[in-house]
C-alpha positions as CSV (number, residue, x, y, z in Angstrom):
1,X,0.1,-1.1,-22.7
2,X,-1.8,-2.7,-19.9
3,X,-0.4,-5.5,-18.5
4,X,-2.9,-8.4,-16.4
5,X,-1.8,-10.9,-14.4
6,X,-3.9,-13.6,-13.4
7,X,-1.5,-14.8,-10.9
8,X,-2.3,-11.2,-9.1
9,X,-6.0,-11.0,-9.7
10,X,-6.0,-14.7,-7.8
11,X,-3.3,-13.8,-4.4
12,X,-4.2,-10.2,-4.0
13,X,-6.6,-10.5,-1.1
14,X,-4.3,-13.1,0.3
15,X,-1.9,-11.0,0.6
16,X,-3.6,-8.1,1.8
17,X,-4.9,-9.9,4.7
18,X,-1.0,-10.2,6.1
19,X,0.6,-6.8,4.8
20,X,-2.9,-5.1,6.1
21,X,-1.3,-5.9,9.7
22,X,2.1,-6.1,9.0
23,X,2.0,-2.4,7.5
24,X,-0.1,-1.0,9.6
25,X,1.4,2.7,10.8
26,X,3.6,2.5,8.0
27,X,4.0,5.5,5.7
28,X,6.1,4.9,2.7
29,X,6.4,1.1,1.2
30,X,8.2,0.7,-1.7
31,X,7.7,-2.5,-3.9
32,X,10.4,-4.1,-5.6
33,X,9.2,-5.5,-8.6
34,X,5.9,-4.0,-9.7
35,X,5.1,-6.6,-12.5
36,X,1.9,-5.7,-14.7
37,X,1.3,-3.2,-11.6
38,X,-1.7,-4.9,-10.2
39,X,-0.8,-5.2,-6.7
40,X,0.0,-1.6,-6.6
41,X,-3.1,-0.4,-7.5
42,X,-5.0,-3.0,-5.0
43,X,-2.8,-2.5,-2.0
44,X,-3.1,0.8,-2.3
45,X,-6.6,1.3,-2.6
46,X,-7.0,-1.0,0.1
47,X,-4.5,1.1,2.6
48,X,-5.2,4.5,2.1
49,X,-2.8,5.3,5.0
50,X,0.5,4.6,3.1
51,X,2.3,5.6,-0.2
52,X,3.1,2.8,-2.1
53,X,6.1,2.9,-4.6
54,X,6.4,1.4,-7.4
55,X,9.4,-0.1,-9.3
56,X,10.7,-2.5,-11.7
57,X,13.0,-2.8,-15.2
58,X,11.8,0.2,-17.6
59,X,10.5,-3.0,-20.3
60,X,7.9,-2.9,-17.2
61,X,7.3,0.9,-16.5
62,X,4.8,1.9,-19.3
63,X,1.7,-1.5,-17.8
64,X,2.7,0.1,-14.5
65,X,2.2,3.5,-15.7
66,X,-1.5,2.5,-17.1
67,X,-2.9,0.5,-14.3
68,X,-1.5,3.6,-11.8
69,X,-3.3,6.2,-14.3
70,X,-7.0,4.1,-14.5
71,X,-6.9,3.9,-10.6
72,X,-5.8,7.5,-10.1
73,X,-5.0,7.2,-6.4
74,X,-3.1,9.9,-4.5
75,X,-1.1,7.4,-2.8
76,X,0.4,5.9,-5.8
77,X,4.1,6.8,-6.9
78,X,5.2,6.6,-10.5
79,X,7.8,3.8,-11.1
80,X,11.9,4.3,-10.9
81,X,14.2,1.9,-12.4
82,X,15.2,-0.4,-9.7
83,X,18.2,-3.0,-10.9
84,X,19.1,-4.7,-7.7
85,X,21.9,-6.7,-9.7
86,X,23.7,-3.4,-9.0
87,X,25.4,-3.2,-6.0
88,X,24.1,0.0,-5.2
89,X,20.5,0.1,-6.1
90,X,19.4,1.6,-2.7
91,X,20.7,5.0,-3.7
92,X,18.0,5.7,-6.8
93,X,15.2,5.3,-4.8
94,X,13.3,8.4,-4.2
95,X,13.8,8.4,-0.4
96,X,16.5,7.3,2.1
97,X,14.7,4.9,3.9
98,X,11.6,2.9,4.0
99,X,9.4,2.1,6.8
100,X,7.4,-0.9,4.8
101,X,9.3,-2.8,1.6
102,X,6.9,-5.7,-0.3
103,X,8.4,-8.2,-3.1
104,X,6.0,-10.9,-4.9
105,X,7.3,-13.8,-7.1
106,X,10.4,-11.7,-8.3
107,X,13.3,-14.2,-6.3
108,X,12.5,-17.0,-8.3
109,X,12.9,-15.0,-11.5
110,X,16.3,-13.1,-10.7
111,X,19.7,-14.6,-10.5
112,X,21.0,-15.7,-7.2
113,X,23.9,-12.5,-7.2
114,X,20.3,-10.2,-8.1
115,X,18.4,-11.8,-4.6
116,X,22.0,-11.4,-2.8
117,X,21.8,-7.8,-3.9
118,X,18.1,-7.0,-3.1
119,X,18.6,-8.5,-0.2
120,X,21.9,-6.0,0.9
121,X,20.1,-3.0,-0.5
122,X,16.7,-3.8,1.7
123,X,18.9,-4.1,4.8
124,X,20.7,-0.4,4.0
125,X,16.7,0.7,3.5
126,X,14.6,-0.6,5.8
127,X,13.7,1.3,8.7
128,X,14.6,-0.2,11.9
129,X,11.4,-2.4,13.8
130,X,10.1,-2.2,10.0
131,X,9.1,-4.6,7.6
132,X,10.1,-6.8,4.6
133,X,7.2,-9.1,3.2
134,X,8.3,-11.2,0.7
135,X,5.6,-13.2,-1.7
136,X,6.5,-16.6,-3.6
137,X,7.2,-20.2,-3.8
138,X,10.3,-21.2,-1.7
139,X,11.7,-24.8,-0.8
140,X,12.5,-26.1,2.3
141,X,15.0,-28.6,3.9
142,X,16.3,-28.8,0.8
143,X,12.8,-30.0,-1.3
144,X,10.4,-28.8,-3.0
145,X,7.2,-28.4,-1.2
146,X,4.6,-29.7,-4.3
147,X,5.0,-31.5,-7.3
148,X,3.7,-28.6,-8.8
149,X,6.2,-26.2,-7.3
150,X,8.9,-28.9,-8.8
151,X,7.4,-28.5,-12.2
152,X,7.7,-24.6,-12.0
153,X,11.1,-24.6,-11.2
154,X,12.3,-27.1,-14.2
155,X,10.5,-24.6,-16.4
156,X,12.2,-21.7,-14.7
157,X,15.6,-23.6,-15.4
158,X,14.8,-24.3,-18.8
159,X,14.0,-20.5,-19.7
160,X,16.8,-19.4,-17.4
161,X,18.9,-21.2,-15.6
162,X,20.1,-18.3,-13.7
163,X,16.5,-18.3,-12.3
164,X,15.0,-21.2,-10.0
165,X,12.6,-21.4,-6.5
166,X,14.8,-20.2,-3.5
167,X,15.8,-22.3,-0.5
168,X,14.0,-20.6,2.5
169,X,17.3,-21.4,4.4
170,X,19.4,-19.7,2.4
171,X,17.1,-16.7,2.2
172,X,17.7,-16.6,6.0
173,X,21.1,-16.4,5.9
174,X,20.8,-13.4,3.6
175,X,18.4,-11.8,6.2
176,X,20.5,-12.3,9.0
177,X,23.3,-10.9,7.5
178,X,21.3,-7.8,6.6
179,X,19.9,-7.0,10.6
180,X,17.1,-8.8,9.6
181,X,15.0,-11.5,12.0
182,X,11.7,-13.7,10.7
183,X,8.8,-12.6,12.1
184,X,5.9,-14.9,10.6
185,X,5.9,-17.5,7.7
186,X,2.5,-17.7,6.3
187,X,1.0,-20.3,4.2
188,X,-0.4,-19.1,1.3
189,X,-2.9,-20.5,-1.6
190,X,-1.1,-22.6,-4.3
191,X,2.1,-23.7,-2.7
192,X,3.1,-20.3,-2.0
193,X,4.6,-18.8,1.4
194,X,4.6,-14.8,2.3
195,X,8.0,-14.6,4.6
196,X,7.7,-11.6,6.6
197,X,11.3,-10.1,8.2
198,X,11.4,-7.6,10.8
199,X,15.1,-5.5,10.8
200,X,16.6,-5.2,14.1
């Protein structure tokens, strides 16, 4: 079934507007954490010049599935069951490497060993002088960056307290480790950021 997130239909061109530059040239992007599938679809359809590849948990695959069938763009790629609590989910991706990877509002809703672990696979995938763009709310210094943002986050905790907003400090450390430098940290609508890493 068809999945629709309004969160999605309200960010997409947003988005677009940064990843339209920061993948420009690129060829393959894959996307960790495909959600309903919207931005897919959009991103896609928007940036004809890349194939976009989608992936999530398989409770996700069959909304991803539908919104990739009603678009019926050549560019799209089916969905493959990405886990990155595994320590070696960078080898069941369909290619090697990747010259483009994208991420929106999944850190916040994995466990902190599951970010540790995209983070490590993205650095083993990412093309060198490519891209990681990376969608969501984060903190900073330590603090939340809204009162709404604060909110959020005690109802992340409360359904999981695995789950939380991620310290933008912290999320550089992982970078680093991983050959990864900031490039830009853009300001986005609703308290939310779009971090964009460039691996070295």
């Amino acid at each position: 079934m068809k999945q629709y997130s309004e969160a999605c239909e309200q960010n997409k061109e947003p988005i677009l507007a940064i990843i339209r530059e920061a993948f420009a040239g690129v060829r393959n992007v894959l996307e960790i954490g495909s959600g309903t599938g919207q931005h897919a679809v959009y991103f896609a359809g928007q940036l004809p010049h890349l194939h976009w590849q989608t992936s999530d948990l398989p409770e996700n695959h069959t909304s991803i599935h539908a919104w990739l069938h009603e678009a019926g763009l050549a560019n799209t790629l089916a969905p493959v069951t990405l886990d990155t609590n595994s320590t070696s989910w960078q080898e069941h991706t369909p290619d090697s490497t990747y010259d483009g990877l994208f991420s929106a509002n999944t850190t916040h809703i994995m466990g902190w060993p599951a970010v540790q672990g995209m983070f490590a696979g993205i650095g083993k995938l990412l093309e060198t002088n490519s891209r990681f763009c990376l969608y969501g709310p984060f903190n900073y210094h330590g603090d939340y960056t809204s009162d709404s943002n604060r909110r959020f986050d005690a109802w992340l905790k409360q359904r999981d307290p695995a789950s939380g907003i991620r310290h933008f400090e912290e999320l550089e450390v992982l970078a680093g480790a991983n050959n990864m430098a900031l490039e830009t940290d853009h300001e986005m609508p609703v308290n939310n950021r779009l971090l964009v890493w460039k691996k070295y």
